[in-house]
Backbone bond lengths (Angstrom), bond angles and torsions (degrees), N, CA, C in turn:
res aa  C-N    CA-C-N  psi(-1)  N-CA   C-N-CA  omega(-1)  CA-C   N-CA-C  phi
1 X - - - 1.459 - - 1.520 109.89 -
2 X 1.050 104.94 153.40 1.800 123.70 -172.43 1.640 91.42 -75.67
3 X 1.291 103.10 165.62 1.610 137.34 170.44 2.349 103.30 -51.35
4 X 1.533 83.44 -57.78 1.169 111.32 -173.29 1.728 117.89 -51.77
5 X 1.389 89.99 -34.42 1.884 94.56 -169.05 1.636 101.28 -105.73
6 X 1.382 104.49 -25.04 1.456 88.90 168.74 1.756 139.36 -101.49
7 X 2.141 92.81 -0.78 1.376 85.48 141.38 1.689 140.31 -62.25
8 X 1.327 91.29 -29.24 1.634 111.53 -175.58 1.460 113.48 -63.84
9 X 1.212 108.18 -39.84 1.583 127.52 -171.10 1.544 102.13 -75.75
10 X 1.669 128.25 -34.10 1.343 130.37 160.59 1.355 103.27 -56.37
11 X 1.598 133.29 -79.04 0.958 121.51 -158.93 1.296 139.04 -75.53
12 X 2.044 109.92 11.42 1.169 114.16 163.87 1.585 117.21 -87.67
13 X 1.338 116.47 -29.12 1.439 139.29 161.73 1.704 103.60 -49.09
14 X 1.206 112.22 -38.18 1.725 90.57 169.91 1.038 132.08 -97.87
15 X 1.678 102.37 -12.31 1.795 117.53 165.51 1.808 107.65 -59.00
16 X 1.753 88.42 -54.72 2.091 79.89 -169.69 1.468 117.77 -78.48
17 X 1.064 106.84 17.18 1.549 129.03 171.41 1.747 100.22 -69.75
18 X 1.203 107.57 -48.34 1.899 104.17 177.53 1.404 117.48 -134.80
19 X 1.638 105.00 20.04 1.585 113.39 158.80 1.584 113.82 -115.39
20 X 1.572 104.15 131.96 1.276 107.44 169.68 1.642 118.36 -172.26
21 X 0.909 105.57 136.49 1.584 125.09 -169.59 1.445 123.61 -52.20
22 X 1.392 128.90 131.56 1.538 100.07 169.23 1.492 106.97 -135.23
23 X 0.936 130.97 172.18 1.516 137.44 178.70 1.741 104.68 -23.39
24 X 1.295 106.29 -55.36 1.954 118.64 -157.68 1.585 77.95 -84.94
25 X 1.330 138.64 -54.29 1.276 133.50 -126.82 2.003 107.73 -148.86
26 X 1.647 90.13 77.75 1.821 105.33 -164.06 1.370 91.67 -70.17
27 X 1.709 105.34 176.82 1.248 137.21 177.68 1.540 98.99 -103.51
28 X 1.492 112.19 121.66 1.541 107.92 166.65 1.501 89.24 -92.61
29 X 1.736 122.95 136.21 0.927 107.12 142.43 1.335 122.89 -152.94
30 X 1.339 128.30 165.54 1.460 140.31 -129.33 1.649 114.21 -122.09
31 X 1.295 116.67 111.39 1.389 112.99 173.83 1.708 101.53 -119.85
32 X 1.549 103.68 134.00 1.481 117.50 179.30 1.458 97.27 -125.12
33 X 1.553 85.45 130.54 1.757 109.15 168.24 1.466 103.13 -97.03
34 X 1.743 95.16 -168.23 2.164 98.56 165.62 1.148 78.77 -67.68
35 X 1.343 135.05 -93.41 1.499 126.02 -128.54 1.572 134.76 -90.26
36 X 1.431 98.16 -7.39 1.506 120.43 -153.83 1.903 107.51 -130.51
37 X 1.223 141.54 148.59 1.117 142.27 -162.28 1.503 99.04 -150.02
38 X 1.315 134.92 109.17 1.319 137.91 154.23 1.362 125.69 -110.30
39 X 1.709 113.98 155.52 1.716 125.74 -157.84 0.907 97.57 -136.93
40 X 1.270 126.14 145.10 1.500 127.37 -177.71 1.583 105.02 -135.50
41 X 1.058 140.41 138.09 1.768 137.31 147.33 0.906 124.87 -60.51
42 X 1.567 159.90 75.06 1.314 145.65 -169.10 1.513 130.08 -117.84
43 X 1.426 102.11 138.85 1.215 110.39 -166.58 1.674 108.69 -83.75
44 X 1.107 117.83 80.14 1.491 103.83 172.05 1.663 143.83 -45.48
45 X 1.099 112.50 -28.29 1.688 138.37 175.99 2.071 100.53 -67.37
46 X 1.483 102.80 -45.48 1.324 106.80 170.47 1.191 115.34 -93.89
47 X 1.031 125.51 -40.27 1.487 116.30 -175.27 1.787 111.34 103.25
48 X 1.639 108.02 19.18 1.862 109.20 -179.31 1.123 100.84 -124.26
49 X 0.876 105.71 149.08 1.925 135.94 151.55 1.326 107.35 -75.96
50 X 1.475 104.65 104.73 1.254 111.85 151.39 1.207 168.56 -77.24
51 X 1.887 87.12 -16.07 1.377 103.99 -172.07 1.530 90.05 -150.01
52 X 1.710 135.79 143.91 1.365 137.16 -179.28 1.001 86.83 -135.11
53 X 1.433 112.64 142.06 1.730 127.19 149.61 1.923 111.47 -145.25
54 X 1.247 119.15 165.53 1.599 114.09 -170.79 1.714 104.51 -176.93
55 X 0.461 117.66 153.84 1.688 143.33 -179.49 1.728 106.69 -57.67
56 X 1.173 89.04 -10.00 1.814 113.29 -169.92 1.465 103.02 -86.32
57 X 1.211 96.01 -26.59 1.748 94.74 -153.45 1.758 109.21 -65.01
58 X 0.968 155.06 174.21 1.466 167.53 -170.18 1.722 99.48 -58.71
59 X 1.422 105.26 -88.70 1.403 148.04 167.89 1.664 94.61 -21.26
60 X 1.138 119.70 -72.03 1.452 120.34 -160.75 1.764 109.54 -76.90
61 X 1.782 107.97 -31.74 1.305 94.35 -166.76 1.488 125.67 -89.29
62 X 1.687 92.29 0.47 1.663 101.62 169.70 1.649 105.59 -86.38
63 X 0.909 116.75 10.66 1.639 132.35 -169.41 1.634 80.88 -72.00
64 X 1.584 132.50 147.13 1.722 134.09 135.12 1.625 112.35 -98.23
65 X 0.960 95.60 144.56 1.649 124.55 -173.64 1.296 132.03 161.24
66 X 1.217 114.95 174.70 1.684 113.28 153.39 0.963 124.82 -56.61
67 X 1.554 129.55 -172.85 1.655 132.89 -162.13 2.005 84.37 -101.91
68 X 1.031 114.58 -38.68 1.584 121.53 -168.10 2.166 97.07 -61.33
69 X 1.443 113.92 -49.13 1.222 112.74 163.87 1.208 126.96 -64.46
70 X 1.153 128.83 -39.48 1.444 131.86 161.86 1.854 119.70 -44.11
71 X 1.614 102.17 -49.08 1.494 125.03 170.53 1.063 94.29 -29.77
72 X 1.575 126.07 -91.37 1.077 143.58 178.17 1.293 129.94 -27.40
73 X 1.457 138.80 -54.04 1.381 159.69 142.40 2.040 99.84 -8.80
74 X 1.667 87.03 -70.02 1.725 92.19 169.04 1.307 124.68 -58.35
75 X 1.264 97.86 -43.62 2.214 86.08 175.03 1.105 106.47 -33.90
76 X 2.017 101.98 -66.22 1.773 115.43 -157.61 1.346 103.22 -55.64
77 X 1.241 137.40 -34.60 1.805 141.85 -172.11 1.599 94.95 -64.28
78 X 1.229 117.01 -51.16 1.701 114.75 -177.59 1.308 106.64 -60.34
79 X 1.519 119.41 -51.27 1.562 119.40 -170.70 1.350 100.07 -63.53
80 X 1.178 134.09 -38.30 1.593 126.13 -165.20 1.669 88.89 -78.28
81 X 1.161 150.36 -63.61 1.441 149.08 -141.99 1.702 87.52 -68.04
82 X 1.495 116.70 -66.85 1.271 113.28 -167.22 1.873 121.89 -56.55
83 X 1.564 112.90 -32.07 1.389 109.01 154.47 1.428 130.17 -47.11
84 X 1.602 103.48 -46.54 1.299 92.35 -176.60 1.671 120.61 -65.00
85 X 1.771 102.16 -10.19 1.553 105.02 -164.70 2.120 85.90 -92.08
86 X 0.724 101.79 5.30 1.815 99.81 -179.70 0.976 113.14 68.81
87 X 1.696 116.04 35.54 1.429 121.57 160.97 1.371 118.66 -112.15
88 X 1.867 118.66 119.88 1.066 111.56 -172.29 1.898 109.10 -111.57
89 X 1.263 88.24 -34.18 2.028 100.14 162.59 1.094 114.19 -36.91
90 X 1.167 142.65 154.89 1.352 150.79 131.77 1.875 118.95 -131.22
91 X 1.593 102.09 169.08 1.735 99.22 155.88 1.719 87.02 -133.23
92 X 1.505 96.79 147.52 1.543 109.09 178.80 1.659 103.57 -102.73
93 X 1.342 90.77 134.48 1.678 110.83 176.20 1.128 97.65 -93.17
94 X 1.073 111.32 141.14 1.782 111.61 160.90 1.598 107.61 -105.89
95 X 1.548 124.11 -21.78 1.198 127.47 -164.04 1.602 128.87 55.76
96 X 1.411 106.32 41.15 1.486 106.80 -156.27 1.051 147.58 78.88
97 X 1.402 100.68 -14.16 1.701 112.81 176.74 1.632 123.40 -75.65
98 X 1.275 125.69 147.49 1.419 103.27 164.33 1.209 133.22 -82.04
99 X 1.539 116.98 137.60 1.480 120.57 -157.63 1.607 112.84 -70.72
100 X 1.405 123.18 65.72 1.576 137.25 -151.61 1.568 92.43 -155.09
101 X 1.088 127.02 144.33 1.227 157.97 150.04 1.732 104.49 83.65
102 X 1.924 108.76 -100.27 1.157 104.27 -165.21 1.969 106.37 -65.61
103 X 1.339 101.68 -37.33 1.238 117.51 -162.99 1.686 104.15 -66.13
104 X 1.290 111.88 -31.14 1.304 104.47 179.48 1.364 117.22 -93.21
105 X 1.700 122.72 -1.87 1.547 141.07 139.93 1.521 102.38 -32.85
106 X 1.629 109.17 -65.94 1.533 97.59 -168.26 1.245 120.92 -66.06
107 X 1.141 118.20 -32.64 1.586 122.37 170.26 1.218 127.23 -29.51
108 X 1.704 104.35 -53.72 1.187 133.87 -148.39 1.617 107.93 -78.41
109 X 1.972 113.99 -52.63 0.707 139.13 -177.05 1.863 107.88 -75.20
110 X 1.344 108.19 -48.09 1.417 100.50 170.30 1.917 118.58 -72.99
111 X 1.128 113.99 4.42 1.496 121.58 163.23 1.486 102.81 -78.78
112 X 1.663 108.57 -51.88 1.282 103.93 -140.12 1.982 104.41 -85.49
113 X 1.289 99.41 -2.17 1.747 125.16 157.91 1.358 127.77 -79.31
114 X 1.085 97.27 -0.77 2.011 89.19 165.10 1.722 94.77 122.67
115 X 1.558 136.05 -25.81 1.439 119.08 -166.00 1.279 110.29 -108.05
116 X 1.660 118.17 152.39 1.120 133.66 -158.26 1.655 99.89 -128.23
117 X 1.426 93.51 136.85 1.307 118.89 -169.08 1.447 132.48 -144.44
């Protein structure tokens, strides 16, 4: 492994060190590729995913824009799925990433959908 992935791989190891999901109060968390950005809801205490959304999805990828607008698009798809499940809590993962560009798209967009963080 590169320099690059295993700083990253440290500093998600010290994030999930005091982040973690529970039934009332999931883990959003965030994996960014080059091209593609996925979010997950997860219940840590159980061990499920509750809620998926990604850049992949139908809906979003006929979307035009940048990858930073797209980001965003996915938050709001997570915030809408997880409302309807009557979850408005969250804790945000970043997974190591810095909370700047696409990653702070999802933030933004899953705020601006109903969840609080």
């Amino acid at each position: 492994m590169d320099a690059k992935v295993l700083r990253r791989q440290k500093i998600r190891y010290r994030i999930r060190k005091s982040v973690s999901g529970t039934p009332e109060k999931p883990r959003l968390s965030v994996f960014r590729s080059n091209t593609d950005i996925y979010v997950q809801l997860i219940d840590d205490v159980n061990g499920k995913t509750l809620v998926s959304a990604s850049t992949k999805d139908k809906d979003i990828k006929a979307q035009a824009g940048t990858k930073s607008d797209k980001a965003k698009l996915v938050g709001a798809a997570a915030a809408r799925k997880a409302v309807e499940l009557g979850v408005t809590k969250i804790v945000f993962d970043r997974s190591g990433y810095l909370y700047h560009g696409r990653v702070k798209s999802v933030a933004d967009g899953a705020r601006e959908g109903g969840l609080q963080f």
